[in-house]
N, C-alpha and C positions, 0 to 999 in steps of 0.2 A: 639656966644658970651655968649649966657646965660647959656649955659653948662660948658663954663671954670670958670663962675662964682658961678654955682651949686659946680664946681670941688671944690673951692679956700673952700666954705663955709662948703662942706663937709670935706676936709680936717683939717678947724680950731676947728670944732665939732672933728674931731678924734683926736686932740693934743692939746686940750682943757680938761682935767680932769673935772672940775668943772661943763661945761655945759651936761646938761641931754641929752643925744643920744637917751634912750628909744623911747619919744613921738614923737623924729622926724623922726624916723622910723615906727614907728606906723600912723603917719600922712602920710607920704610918701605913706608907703604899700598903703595903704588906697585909695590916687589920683591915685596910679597907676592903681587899677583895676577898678576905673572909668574912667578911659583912654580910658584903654582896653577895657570896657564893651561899651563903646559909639562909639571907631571903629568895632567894631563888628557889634553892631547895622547900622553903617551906611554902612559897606559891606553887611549885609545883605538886607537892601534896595535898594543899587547899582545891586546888582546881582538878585537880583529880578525882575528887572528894563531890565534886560538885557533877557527877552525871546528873542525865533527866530523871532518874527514879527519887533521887536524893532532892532534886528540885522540886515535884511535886510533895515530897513528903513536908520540905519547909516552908511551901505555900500553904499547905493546910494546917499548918503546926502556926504560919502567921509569923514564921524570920524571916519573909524576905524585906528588903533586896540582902543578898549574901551582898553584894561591894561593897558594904557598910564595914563590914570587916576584912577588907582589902586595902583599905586605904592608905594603912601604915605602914605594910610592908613597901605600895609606891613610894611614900616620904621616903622611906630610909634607902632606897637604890636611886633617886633621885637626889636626897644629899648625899650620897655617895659618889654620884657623877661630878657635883661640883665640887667635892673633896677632893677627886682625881685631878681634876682640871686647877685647883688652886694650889697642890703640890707640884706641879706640873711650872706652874709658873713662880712657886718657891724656887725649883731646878735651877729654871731659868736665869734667874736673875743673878748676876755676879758681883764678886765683891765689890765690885768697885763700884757698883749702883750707887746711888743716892740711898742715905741712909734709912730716908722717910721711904722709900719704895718698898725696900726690903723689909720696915715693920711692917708696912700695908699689907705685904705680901704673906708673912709670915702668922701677921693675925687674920687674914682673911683663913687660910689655911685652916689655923688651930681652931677659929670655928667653926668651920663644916665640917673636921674630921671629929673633934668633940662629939657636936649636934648627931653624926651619923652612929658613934660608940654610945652612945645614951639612947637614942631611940631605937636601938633594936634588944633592949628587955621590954617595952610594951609594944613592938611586933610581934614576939615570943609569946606574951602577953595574949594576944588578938588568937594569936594559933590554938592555946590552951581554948580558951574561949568558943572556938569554933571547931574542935576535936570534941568538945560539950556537946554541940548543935549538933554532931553527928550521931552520938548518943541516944538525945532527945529524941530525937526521930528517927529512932531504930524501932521504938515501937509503933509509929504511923503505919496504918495499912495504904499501899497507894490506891 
């Protein structure tokens, strides 16, 4: 819901002459790759997390597959790339564009950068969850 609502807001910023688009692409850019830098950071903890001792303790404890809870931190650096790439082509486009471009443009934007700011509290999510599983099988003998 809050990506069609990123959509509606990017699109009135694109058919909007008056309102500044600069800083909101500038701001935007900006959370994205704090996005991206804090799922990174947390697959790299997760896999970290994941030597072969830790892997047999969760085959016999009966969580695997672990990728089951990897998946959303992929979503969210993957809408994150087409975040980059539909600000990119918000830049792009100049005033004098056709006016229908520029909303295209500007709601495609708003909602993949939306979609990417909402889906990383249930990757954070996924992290708790699986700082659990390492818990859990602390007491597994391997």
């Amino acid at each position: 819901m809050s990506a069609l609502l990123g959509a509606a807001g990017g699109a009135w910023l694109g058919h909007d002459d008056d309102l500044p688009i600069e800083p909101v692409i500038g701001i935007a850019a900006s959370m994205i790759g704090v996005i991206i830098g804090a799922v990174l950071a947390a697959l790299a903890m997760i896999t970290r997390a994941c030597d072969t001792s830790f892997l047999r303790k969760a085959s016999k404890a009966g969580i695997l597959p672990i990728t089951d809870y990897l998946w959303q931190f992929f979503t969210v650096i993957a809408m994150g790339v087409l975040s980059t790439i539909s600000l990119l082509l918000v830049a792009a486009v100049s005033e004098e564009a056709p006016t229908e471009l520029r909303v295209a443009a500007g709601g495609l934007a708003g909602f993949f950068v939306l979609w990417t700011l909402t889906s990383l509290l249930p990757a954070l999510g996924a992290l708790i969850v699986f700082t659990r599983l390492i818990e859990k099988t602390a007491g597994i003998r391997e």
